[in-house]
ChimeraX commands (.cxc) that place a marker at each C-alpha (Angstrom):
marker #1 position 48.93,56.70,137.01 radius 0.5
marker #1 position 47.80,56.16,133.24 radius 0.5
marker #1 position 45.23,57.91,131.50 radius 0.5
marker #1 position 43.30,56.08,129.03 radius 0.5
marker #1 position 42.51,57.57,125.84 radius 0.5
marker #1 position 39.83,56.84,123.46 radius 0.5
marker #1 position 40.97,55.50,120.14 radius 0.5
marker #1 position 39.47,58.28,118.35 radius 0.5
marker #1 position 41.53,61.06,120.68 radius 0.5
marker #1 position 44.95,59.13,119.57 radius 0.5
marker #1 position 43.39,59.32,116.23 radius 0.5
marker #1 position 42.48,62.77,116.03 radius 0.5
marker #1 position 46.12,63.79,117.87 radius 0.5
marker #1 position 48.62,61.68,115.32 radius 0.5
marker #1 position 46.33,63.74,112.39 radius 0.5
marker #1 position 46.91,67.12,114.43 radius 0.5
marker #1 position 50.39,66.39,114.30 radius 0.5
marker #1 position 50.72,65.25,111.29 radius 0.5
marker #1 position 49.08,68.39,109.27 radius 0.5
marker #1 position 50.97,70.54,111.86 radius 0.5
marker #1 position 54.46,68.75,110.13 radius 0.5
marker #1 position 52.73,68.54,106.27 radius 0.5
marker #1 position 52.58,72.35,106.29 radius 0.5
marker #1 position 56.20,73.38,108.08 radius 0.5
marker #1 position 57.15,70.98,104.75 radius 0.5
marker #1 position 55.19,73.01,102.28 radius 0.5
marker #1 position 56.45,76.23,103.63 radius 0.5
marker #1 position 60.13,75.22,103.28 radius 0.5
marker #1 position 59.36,73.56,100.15 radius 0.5
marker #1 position 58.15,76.59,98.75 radius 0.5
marker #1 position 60.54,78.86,100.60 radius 0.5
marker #1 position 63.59,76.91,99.49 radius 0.5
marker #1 position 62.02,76.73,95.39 radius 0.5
marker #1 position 61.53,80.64,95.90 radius 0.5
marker #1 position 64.39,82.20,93.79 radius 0.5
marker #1 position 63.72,85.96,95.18 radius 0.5
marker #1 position 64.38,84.07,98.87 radius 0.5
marker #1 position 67.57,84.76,100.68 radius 0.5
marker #1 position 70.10,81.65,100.81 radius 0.5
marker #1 position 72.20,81.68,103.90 radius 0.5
marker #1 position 74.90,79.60,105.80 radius 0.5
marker #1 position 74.31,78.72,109.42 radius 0.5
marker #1 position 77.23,81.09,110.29 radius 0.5
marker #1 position 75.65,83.72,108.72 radius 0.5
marker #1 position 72.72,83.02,111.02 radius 0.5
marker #1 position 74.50,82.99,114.02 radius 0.5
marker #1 position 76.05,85.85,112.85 radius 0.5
marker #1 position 73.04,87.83,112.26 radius 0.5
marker #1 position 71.62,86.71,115.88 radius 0.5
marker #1 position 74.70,87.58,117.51 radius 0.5
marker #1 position 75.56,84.20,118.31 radius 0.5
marker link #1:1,2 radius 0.2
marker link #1:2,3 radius 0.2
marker link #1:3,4 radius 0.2
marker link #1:4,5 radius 0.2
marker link #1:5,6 radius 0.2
marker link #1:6,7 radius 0.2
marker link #1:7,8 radius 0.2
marker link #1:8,9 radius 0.2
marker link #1:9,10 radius 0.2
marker link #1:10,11 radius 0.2
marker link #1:11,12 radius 0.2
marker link #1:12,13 radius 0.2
marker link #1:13,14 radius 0.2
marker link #1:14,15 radius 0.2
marker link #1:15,16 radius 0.2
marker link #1:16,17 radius 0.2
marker link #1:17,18 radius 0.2
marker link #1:18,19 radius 0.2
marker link #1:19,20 radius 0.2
marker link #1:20,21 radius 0.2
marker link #1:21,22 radius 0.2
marker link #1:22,23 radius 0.2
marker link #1:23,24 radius 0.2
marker link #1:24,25 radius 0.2
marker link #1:25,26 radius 0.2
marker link #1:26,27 radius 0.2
marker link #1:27,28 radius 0.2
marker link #1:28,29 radius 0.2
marker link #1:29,30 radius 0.2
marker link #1:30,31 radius 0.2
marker link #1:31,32 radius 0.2
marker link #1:32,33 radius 0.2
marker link #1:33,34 radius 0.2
marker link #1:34,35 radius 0.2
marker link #1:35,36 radius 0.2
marker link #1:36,37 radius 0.2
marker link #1:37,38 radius 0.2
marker link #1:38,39 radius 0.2
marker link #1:39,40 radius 0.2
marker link #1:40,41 radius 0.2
marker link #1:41,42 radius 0.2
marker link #1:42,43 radius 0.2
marker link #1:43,44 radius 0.2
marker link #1:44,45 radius 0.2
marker link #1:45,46 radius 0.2
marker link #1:46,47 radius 0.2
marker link #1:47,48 radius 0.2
marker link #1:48,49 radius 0.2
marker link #1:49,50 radius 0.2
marker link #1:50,51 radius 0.2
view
């Protein structure tokens, strides 16, 4: 069965999910130009997790 969707749902849904993406990128862009922020390796990680 397919659902239709109005053009302005698909609209509003690609915008949604593209601010949603814009902002994980301006958090990691500042996080990784943040000199006072922790650098680690993905071992480390894993290692702190108890991977």
């Amino acid at each position: 069965m397919t659902i239709e969707r109005s053009k302005m749902y698909i609209i509003r849904k690609v915008i949604e999910s593209y601010l949603r993406e814009y902002v994980d990128y301006l958090v990691a862009t500042e996080r990784l130009n943040d000199k006072d922020d922790e650098i680690i390796s993905s071992d480390e990680m894993r290692n702190r997790l108890a991977l």
